[in-house]
C-alpha positions in Angstrom: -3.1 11.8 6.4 -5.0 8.4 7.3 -3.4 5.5 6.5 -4.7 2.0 7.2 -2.4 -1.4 7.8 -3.3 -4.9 7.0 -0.9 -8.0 6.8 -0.7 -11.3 6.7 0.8 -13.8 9.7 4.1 -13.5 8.1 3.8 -9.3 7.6 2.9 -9.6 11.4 5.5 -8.5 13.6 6.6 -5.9 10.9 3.0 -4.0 11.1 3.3 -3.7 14.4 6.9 -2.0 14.2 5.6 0.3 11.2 2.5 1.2 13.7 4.3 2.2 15.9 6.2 4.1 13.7 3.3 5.7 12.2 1.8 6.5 15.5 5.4 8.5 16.7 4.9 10.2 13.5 1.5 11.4 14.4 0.0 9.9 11.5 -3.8 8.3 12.3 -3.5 4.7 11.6 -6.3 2.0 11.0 -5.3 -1.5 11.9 -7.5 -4.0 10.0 -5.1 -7.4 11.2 -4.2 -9.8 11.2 -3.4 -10.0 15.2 -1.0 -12.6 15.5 1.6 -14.8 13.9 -1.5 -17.5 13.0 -1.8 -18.5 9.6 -3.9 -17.0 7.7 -5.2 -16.1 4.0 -3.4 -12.6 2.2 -6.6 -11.6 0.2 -8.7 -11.9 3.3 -6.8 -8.6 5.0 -5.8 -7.0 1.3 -9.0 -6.6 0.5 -10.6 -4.6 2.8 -7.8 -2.3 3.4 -7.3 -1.6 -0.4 -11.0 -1.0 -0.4 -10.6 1.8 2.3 -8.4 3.8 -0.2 -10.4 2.9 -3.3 -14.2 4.3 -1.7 -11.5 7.1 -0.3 -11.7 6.6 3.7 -8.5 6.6 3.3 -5.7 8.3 1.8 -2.7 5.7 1.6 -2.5 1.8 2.7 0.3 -0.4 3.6 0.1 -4.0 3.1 2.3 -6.6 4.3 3.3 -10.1 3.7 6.0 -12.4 3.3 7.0 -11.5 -0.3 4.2 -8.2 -0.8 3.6 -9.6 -4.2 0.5 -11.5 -2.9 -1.5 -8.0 -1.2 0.2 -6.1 -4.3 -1.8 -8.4 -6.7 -5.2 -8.3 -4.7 -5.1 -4.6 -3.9 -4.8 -3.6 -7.9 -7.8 -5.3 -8.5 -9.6 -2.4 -6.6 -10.3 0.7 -9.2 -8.7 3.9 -8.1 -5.7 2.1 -6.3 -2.2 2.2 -7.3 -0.2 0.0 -5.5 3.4 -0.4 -5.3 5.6 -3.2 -4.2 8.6 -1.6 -3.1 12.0 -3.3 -1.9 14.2 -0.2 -1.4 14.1 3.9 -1.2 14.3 4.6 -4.9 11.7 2.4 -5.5 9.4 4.3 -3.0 10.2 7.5 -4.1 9.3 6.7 -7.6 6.3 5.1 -6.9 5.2 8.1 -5.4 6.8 10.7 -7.8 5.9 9.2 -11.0 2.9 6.9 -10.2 1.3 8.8 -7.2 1.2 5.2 -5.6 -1.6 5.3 -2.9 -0.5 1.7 -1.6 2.6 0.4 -0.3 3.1 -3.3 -0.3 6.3 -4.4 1.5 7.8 -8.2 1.7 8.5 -9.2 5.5 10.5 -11.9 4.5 12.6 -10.3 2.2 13.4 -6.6 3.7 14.8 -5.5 6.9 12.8 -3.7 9.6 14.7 -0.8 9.2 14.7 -0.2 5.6 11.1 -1.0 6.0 10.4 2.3 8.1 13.1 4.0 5.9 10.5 3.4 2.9 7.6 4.5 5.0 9.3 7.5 5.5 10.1 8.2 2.2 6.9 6.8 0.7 5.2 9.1 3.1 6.7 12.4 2.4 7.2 12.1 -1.5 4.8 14.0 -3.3 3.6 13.5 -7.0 5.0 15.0 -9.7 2.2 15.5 -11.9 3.7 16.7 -15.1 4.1 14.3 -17.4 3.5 11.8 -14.9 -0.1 12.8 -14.4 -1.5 11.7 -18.4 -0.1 8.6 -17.3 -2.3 8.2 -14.3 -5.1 9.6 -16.2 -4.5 6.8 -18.5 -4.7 4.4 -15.9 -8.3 6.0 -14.7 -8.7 5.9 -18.1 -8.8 1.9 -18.2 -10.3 1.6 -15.2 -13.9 3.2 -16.2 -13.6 1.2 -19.3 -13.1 -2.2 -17.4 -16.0 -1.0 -15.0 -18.6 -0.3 -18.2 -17.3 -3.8 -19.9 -18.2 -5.5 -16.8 -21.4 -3.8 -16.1 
């Protein structure tokens, strides 16, 4: 799995924790910034690293800022991307199981760093369901062609 990070200057010093994290897991990690605690602008790092996962380079994204509403809101602009905010394990899991999230937005400010690579984890390792689950998503894929041909 490939997974590539991108934050803002408050999602800072938790990308580098969940980098390191990824990198003891043996997990191949992209880290598209921002570098230091410096202010700067969510969309400007969201972007790109939602666009990774949507043209397919890679498989999953995690996104970080203070509240993760901000890169959640940018990165479901993107077609094929599914991203999740997630505050806690069952909201991970789910987001995986039963909307085969491919983005993981997570809230610096509002989280601990623990629970933090606790959702990783989990977010990581849960697979999608399918099932039921899978019209759903095909629904979503659904909308998403029809936005594209409205727009085209």
């Amino acid at each position: 799995m490939k997974v590539v990070l991108a934050n803002d200057h408050r999602g800072y010093r938790l990308k580098t924790i969940l980098k390191k994290f990824l990198k003891d897991k043996n997990i191949e990690s992209l880290d598209l910034g921002a570098f230091s605690t410096d202010s700067v602008d969510y969309p400007d790092f969201a972007f790109p690293a939602a666009k990774k996962v949507s043209d397919g380079e890679y498989e999953r994204a995690v996104l970080i800022c203070g509240s993760g509403i901000g890169m959640c809101i940018v990165a479901n602009k993107l077609p094929r991307v599914r991203a999740a905010l997630c505050h806690n394990i069952q909201s991970a899991k789910m987001s995986r199981e039963h909307n085969d999230s491919n983005v993981l937005c997570l809230g610096a400010s509002l989280i601990s760093e623990k629970l933090a690579q606790e959702i990783l984890e989990i977010w990581l390792e849960t697979e999608f369901q399918g099932g039921r689950h899978l019209r759903r998503v095909e629904k979503i894929q659904i909308i998403e062609s029809q936005l594209k041909m409205s727009c085209d």
